[in-house]
N, CA, C and O atoms as CSV, one atom per row, in Angstrom:
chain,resi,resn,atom,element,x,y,z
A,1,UNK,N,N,-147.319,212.273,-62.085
A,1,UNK,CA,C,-146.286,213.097,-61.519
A,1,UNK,C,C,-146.737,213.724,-60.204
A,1,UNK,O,O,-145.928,214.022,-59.326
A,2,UNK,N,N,-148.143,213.929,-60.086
A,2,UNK,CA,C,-148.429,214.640,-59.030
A,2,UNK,C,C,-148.218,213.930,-57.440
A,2,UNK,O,O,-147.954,214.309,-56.299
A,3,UNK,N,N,-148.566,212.444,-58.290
A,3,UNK,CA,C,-148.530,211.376,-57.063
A,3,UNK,C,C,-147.246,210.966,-56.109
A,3,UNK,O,O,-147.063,210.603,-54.947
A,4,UNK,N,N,-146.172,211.344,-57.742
A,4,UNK,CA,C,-144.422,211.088,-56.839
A,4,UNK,C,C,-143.913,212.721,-55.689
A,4,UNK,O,O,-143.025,212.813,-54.842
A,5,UNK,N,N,-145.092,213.929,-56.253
A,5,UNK,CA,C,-144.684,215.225,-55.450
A,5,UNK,C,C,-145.545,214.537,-54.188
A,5,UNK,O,O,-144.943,214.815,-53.151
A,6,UNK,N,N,-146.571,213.852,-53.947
A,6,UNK,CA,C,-146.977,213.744,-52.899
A,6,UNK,C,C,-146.367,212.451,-51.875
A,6,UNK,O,O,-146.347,212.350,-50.648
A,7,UNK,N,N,-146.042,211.824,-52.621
A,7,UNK,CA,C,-145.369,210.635,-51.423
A,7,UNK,C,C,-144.458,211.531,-51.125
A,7,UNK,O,O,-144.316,211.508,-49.902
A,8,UNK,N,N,-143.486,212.625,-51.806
A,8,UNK,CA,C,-142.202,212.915,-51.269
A,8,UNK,C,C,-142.615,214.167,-50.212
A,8,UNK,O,O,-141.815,214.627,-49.397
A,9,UNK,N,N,-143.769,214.555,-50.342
A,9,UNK,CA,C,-144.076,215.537,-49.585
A,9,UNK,C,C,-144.258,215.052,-47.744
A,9,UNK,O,O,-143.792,215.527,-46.708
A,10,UNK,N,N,-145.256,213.781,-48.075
A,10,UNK,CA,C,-145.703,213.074,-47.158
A,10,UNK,C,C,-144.407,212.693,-45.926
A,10,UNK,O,O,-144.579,212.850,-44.718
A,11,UNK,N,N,-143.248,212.221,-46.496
A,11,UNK,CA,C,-142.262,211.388,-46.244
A,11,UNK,C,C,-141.365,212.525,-45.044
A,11,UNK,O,O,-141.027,213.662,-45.376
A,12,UNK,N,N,-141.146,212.043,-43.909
A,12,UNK,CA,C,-140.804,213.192,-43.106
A,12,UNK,C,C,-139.551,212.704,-43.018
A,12,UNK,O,O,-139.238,211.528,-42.834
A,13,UNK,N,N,-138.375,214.244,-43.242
A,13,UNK,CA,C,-137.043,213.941,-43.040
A,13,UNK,C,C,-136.800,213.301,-41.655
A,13,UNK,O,O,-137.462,213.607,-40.663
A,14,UNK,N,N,-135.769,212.360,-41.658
A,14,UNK,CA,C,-135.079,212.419,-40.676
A,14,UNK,C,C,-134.317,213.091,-39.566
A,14,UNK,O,O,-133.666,214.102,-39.830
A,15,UNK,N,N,-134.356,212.464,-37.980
A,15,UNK,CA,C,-133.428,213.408,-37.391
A,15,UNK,C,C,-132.534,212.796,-37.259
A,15,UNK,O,O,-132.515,211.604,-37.567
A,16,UNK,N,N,-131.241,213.608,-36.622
A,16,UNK,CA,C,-130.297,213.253,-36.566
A,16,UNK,C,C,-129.521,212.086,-35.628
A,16,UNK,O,O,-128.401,211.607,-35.806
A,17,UNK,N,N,-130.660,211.748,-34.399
A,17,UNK,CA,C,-130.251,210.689,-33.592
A,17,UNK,C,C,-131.210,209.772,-34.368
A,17,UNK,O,O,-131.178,208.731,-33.711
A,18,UNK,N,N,-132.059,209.580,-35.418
A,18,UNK,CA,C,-132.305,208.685,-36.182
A,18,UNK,C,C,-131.300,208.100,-36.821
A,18,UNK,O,O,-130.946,206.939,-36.621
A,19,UNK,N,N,-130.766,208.922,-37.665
A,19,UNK,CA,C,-129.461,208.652,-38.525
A,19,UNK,C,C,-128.313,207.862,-37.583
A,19,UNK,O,O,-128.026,206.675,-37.736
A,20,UNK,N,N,-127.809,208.608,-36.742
A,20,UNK,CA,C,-126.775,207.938,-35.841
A,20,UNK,C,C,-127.208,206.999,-35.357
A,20,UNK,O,O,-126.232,206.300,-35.083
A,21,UNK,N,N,-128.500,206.280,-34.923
A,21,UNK,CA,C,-128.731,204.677,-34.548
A,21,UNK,C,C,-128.499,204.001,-36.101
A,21,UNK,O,O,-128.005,202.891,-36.299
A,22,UNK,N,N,-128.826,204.644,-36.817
A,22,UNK,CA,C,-128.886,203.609,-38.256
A,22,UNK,C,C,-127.349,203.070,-38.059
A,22,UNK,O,O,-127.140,201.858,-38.111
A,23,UNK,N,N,-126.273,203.999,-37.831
A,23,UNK,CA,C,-125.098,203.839,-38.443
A,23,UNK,C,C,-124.283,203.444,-36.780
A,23,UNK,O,O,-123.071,203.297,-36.622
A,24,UNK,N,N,-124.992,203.376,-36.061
A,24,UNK,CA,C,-124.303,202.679,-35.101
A,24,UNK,C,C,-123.917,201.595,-34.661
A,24,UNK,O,O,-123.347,201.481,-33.576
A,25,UNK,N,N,-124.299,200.180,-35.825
A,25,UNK,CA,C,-123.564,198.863,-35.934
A,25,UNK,C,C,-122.108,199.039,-36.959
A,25,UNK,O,O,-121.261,198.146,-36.911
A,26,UNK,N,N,-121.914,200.197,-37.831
A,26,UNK,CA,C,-120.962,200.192,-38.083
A,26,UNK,C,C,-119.825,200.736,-37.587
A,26,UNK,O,O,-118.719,200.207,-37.688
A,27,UNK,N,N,-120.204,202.498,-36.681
A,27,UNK,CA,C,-119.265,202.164,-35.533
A,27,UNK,C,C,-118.885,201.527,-34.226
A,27,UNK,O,O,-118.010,201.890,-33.439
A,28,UNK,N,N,-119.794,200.402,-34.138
A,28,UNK,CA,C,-119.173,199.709,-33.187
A,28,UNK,C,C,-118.079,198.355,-34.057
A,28,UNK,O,O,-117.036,197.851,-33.641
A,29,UNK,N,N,-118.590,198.175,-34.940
A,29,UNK,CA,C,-117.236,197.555,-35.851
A,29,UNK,C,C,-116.515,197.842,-36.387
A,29,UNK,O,O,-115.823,196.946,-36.871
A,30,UNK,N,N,-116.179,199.165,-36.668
A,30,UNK,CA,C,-115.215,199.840,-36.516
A,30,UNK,C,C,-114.633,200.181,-35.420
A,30,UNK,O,O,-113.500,199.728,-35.256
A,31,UNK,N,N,-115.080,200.862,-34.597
A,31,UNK,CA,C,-114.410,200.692,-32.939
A,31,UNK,C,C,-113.547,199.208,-32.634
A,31,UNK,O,O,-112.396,199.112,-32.208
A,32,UNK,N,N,-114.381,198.236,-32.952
A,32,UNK,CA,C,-113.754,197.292,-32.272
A,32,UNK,C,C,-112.842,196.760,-33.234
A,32,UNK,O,O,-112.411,195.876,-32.494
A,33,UNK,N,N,-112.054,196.557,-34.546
A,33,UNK,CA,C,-111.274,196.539,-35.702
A,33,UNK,C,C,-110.005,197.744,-34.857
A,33,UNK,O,O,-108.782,197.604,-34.837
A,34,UNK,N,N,-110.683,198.675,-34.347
A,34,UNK,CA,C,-109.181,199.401,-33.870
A,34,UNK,C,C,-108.859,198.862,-32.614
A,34,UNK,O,O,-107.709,198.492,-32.374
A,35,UNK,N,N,-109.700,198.789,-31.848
A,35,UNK,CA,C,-109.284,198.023,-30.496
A,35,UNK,C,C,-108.348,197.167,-30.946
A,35,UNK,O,O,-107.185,197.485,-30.698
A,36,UNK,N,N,-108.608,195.779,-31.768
A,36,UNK,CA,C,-108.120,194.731,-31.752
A,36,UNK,C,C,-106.536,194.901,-32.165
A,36,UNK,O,O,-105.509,194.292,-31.865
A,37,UNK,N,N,-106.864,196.107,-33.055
A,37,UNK,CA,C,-105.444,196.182,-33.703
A,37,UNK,C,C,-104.474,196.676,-32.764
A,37,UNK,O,O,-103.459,196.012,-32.554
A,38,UNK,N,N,-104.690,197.855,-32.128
A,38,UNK,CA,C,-104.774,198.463,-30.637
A,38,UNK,C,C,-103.737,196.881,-29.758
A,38,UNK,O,O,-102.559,196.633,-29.499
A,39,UNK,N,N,-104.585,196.451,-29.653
A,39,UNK,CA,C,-104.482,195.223,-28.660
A,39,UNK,C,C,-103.273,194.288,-29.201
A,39,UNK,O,O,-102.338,193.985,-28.460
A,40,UNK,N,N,-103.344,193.931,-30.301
A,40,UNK,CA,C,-102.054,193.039,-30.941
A,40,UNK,C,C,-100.685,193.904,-30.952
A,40,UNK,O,O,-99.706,193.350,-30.453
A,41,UNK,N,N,-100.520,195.242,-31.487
A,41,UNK,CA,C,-99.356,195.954,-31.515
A,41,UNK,C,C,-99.106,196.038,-29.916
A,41,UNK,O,O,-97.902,195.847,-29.748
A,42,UNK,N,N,-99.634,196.208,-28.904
A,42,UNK,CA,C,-99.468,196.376,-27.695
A,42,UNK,C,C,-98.369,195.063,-27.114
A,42,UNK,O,O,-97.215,195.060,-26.686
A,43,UNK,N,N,-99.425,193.986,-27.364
A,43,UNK,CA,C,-98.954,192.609,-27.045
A,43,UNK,C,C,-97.468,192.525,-27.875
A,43,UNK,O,O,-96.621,191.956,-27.187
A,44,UNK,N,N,-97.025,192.922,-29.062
A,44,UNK,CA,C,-96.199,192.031,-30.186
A,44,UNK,C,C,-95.371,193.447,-29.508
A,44,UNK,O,O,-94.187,193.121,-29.598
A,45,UNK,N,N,-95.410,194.594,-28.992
A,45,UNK,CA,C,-93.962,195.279,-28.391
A,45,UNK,C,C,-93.894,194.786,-27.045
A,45,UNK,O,O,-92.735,194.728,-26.636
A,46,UNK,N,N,-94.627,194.472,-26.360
A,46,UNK,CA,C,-94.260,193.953,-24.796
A,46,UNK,C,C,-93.230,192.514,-25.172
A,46,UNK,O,O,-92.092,192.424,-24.713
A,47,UNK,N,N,-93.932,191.297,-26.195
A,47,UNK,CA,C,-92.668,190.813,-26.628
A,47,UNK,C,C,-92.103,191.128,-26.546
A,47,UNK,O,O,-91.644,191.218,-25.408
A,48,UNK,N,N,-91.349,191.756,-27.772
A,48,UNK,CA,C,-90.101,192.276,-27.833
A,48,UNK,C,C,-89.233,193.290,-27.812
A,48,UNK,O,O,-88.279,193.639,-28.507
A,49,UNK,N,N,-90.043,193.875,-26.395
A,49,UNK,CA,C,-89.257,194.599,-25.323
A,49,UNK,C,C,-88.633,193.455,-24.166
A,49,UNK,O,O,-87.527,193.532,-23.630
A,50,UNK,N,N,-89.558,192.496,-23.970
A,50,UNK,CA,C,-89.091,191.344,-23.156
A,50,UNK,C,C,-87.979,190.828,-23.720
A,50,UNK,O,O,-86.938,190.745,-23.068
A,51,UNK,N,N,-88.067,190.412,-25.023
A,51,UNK,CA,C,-86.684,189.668,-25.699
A,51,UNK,C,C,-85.922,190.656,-25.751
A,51,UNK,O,O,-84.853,190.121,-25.458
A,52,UNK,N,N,-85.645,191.986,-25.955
A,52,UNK,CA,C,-84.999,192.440,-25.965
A,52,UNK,C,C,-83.929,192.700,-24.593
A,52,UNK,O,O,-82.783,193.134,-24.707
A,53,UNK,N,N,-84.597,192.324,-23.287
A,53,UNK,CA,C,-84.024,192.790,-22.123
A,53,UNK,C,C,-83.581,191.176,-21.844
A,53,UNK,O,O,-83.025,191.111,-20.747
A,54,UNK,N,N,-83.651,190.053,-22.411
A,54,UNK,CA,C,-83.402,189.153,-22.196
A,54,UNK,C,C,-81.751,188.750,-22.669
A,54,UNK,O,O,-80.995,187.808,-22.431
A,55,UNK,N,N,-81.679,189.864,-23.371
A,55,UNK,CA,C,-80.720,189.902,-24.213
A,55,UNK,C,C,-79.392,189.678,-23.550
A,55,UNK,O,O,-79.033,190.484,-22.692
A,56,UNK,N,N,-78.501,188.483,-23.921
A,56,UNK,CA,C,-77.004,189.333,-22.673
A,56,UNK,C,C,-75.679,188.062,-23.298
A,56,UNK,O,O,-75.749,187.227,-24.200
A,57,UNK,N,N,-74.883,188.317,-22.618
A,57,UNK,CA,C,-73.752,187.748,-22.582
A,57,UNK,C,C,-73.927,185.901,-23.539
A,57,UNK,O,O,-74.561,185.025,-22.951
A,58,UNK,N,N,-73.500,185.693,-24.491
A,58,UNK,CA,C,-73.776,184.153,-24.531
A,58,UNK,C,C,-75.134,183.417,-25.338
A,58,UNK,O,O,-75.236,182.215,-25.584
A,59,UNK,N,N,-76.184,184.541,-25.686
A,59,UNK,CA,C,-77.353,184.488,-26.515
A,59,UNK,C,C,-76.921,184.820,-27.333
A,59,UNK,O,O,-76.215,185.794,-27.590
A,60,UNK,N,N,-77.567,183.465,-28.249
A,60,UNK,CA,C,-77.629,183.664,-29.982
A,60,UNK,C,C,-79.060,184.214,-30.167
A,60,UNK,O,O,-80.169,184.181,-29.632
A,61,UNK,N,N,-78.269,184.848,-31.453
A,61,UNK,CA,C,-79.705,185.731,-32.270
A,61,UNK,C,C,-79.478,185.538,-33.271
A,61,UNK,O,O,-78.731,184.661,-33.706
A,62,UNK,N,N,-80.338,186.657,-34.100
A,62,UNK,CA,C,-80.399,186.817,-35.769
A,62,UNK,C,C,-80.509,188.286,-35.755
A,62,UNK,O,O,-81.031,188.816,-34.774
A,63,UNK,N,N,-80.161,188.860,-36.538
A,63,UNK,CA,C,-79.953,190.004,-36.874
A,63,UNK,C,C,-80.659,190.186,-38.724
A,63,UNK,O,O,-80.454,189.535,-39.749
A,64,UNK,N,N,-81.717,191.669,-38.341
A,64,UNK,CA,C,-82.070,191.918,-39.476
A,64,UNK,C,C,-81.835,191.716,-40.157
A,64,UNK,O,O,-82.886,191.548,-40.776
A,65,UNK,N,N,-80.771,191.451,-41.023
A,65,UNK,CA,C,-79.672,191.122,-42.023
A,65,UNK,C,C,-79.822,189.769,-42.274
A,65,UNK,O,O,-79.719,189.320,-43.416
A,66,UNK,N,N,-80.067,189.050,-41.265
A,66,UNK,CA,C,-79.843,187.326,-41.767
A,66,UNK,C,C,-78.789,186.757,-40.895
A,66,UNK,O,O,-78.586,185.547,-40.787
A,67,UNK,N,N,-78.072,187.764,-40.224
A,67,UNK,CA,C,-76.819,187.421,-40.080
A,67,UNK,C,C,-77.013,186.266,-38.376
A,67,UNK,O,O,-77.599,186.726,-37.396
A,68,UNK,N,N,-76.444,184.920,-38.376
A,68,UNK,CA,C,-76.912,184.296,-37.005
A,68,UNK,C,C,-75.348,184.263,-35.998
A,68,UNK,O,O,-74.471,183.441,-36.262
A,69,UNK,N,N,-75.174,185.452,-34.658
A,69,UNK,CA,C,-74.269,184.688,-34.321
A,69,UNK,C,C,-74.352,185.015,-32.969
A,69,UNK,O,O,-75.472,185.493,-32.790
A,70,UNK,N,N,-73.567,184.989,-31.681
A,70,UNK,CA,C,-73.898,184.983,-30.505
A,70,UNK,C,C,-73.009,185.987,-29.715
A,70,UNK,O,O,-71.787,186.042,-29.852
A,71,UNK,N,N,-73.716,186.757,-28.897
A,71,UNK,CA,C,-73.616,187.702,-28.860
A,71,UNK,C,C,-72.418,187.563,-27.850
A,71,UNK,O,O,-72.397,186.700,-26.972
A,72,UNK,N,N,-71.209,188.686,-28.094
A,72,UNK,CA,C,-69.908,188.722,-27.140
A,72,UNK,C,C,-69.813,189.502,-26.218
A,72,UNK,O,O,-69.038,189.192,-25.313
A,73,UNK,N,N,-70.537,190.735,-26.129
A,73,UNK,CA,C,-71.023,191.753,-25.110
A,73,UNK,C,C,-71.903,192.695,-25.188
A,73,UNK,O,O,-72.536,192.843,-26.233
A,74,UNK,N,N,-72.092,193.452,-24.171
A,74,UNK,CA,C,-72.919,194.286,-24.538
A,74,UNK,C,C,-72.573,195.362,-24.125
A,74,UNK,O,O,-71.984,195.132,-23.068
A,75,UNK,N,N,-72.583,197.027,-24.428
A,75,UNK,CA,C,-72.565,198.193,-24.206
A,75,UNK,C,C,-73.823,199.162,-24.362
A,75,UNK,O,O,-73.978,199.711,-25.453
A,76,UNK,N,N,-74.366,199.307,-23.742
A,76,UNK,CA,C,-75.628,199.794,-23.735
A,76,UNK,C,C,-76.048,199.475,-24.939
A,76,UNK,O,O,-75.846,198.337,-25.362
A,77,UNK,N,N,-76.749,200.487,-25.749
A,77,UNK,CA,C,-77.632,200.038,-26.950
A,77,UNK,C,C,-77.120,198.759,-28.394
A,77,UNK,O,O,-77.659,198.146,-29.316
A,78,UNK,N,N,-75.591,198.960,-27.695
A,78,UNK,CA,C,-74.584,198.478,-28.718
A,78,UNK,C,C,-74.295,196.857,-28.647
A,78,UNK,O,O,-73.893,196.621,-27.508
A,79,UNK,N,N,-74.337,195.864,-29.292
A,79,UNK,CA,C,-73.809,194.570,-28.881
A,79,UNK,C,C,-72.872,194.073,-29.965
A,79,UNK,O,O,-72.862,194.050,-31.196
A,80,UNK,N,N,-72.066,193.674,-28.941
A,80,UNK,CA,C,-70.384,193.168,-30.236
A,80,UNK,C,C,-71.283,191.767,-30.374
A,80,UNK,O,O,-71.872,191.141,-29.492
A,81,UNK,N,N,-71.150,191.453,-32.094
A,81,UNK,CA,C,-71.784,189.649,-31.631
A,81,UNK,C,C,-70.654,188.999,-32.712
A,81,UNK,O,O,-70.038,189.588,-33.600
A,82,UNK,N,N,-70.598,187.405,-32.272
A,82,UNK,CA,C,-69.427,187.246,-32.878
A,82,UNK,C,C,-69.923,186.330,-34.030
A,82,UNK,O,O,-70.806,185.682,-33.467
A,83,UNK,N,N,-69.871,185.924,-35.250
A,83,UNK,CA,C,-70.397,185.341,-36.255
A,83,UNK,C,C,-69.898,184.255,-36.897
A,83,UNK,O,O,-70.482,183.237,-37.268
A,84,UNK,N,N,-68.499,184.645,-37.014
A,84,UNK,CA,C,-67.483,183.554,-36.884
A,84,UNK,C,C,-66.479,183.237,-35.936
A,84,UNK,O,O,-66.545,183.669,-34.786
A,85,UNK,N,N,-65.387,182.383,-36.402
A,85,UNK,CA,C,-63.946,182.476,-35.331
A,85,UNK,C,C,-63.403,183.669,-35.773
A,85,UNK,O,O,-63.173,183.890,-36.962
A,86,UNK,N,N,-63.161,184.539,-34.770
A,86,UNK,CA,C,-62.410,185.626,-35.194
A,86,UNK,C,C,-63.047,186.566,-36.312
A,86,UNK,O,O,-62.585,187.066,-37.338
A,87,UNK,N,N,-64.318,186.603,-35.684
A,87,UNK,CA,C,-65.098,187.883,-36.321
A,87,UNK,C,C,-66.283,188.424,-35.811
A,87,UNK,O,O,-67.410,187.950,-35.951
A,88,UNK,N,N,-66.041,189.205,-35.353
A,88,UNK,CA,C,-67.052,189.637,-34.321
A,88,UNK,C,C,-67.127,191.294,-34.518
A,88,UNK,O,O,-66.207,192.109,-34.454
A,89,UNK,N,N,-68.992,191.570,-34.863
A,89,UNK,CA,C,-69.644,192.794,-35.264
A,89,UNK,C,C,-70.085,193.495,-34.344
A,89,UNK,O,O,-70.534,193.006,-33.307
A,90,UNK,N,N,-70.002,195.245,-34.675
A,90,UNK,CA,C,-71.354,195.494,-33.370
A,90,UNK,C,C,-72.459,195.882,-33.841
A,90,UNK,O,O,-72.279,196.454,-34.915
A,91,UNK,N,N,-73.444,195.840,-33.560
A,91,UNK,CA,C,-74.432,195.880,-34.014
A,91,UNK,C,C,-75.246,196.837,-32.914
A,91,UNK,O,O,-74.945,196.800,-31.721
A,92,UNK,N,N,-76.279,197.675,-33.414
A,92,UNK,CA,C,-77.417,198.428,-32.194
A,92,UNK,C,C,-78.508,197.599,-32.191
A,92,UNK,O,O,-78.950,196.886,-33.093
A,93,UNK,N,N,-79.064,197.857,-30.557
A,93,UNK,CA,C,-80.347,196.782,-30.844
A,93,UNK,C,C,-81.140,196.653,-31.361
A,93,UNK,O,O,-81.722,195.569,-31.334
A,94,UNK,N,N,-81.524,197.561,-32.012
A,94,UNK,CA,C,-82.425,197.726,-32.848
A,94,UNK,C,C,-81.912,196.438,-34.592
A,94,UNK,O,O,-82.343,195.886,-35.604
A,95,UNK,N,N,-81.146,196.602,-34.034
A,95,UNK,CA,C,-80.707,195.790,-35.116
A,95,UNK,C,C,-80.729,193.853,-35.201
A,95,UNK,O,O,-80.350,193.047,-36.050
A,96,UNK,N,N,-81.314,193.744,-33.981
A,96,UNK,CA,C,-81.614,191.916,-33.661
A,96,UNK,C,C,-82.684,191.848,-34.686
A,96,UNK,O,O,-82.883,192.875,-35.335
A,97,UNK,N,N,-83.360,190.862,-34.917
A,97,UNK,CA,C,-84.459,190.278,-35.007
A,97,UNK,C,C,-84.882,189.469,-34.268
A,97,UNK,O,O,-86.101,189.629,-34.204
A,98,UNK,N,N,-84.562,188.665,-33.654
A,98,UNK,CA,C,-84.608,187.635,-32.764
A,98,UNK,C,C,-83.788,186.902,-31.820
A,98,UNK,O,O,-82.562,186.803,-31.868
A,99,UNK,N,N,-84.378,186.519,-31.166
A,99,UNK,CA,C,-83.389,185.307,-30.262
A,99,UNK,C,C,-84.178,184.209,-30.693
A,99,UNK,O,O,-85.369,183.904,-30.756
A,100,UNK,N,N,-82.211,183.361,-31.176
A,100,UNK,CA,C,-82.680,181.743,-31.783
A,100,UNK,C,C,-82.662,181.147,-30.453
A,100,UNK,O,O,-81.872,181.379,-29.538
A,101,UNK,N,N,-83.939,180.110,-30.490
A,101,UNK,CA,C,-83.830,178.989,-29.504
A,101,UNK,C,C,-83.359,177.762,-30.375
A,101,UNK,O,O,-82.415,177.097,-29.948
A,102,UNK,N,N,-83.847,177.482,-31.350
A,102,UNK,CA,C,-83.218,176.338,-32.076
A,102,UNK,C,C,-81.397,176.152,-32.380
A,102,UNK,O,O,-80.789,176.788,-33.241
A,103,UNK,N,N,-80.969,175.444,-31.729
A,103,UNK,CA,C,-79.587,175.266,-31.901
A,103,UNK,C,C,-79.132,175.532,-33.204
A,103,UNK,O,O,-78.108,176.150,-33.494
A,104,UNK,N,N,-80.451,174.724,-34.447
A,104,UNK,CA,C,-79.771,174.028,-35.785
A,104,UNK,C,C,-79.612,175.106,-36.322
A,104,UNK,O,O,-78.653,175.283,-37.074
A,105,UNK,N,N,-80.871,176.458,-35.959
A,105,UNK,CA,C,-80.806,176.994,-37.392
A,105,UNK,C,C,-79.441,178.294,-37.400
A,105,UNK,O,O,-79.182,179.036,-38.348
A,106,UNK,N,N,-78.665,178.253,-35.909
A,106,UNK,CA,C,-77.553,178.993,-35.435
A,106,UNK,C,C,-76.009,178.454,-36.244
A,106,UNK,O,O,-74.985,179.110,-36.437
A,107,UNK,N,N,-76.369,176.792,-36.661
A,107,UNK,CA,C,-75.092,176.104,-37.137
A,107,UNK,C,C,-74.590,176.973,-38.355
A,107,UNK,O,O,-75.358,177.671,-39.018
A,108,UNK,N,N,-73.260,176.872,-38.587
A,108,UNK,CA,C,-72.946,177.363,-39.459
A,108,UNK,C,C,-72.989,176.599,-40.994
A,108,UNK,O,O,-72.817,175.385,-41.108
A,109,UNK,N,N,-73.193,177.316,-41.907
A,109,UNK,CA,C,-73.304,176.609,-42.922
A,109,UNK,C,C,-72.224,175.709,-43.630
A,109,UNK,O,O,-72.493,175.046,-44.632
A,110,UNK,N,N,-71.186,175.731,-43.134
A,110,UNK,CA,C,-69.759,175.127,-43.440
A,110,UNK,C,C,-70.170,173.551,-43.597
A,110,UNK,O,O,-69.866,172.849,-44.562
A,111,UNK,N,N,-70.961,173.114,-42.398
A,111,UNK,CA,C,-71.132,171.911,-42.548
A,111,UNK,C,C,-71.942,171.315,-43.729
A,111,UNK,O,O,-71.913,170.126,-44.044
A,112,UNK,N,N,-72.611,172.203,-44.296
A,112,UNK,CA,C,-74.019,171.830,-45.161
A,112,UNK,C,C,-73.271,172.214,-46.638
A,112,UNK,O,O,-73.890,172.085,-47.694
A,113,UNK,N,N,-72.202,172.584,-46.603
A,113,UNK,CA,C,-71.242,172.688,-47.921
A,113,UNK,C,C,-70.550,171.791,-47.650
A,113,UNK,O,O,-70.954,171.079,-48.570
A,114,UNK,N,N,-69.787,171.149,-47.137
A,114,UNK,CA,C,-69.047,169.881,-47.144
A,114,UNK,C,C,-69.612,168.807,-47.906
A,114,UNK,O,O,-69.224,168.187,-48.897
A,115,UNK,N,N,-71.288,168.716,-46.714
A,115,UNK,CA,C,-72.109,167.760,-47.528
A,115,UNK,C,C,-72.348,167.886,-49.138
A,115,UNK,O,O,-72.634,166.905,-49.823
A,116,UNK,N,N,-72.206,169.127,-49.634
A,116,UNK,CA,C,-72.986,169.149,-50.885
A,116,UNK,C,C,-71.637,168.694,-51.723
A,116,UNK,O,O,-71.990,167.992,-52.671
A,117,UNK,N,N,-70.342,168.852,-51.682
A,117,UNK,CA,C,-69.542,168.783,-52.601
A,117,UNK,C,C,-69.102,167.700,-52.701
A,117,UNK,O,O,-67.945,167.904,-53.068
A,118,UNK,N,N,-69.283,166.363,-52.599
A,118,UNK,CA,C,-69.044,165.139,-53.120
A,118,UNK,C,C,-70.283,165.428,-54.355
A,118,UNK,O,O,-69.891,165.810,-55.457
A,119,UNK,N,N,-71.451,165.271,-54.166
A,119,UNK,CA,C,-72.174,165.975,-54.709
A,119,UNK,C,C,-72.109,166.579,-56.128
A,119,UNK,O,O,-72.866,166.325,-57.065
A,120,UNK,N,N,-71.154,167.352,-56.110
A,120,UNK,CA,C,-71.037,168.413,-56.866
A,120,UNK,C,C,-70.006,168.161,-57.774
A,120,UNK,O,O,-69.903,168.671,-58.890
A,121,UNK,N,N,-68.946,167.037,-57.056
A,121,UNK,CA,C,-67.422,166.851,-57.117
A,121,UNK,C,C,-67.945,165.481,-58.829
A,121,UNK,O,O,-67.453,165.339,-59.948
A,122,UNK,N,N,-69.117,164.808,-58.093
A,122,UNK,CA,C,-69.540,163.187,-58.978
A,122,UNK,C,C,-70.283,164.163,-60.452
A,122,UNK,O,O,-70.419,163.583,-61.529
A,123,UNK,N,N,-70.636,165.413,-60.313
A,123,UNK,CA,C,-71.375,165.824,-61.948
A,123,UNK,C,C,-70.289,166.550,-62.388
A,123,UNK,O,O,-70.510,167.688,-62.802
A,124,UNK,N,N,-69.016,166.070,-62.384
A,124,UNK,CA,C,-67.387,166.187,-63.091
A,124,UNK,C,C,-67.073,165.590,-63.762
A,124,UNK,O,O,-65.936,165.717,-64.217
């Protein structure tokens, strides 16, 4: 017992810029884990602040909702968009999700029910 009072006696505390080099590979990976994150949210709103100002007369979108249709005007924050023949929403911008570039995925589904009901019509 006497031998464990003497190693601990021997053993000189640490200082405090000892300690802080020990632990200074973990805040620099931590530092840089926020940067990065830092760095992506930055990038992913300059997007879509860009899409958003891209926004106008004649662009199809999608709307939070699911909903795909093309937009009929705009009033400041507000956009009438029209979804069907003779139905047209307004929506705030905040309320897009996107601008579709793909034609297909804007089609309406009318066509893709036509197809299914022969289909549907033959397990009669």
């Amino acid at each position: 017992m006497n031998e464990l009072l003497t190693i601990a006696q021997q053993q000189k505390p640490q200082s405090f810029t000892q300690g802080l080099v020990g632990m200074l590979p973990f805040i620099i990976v931590i530092g840089a884990m926020f940067f990065l994150m830092w760095r992506g949210q930055a990038k992913e709103k300059k997007r879509r602040e860009e899409m958003m100002n891209s926004i106008m007369q004649g662009t199809k979108i999608m709307t939070i909702g699911g909903l795909y249709g093309i937009v009929d005007s705009v009033n400041g924050n507000i956009y009438k968009v029209k979804i069907a023949d003779n139905v047209k929403i307004e929506i705030d911008k905040n309320g897009i999700a996107s601008v579709v570039k793909d034609e297909k995925a804007a089609e309406p589904a009318a066509k893709d029910e036509k197809a299914a009901l022969p289909a549907a019509e033959e397990k009669k």
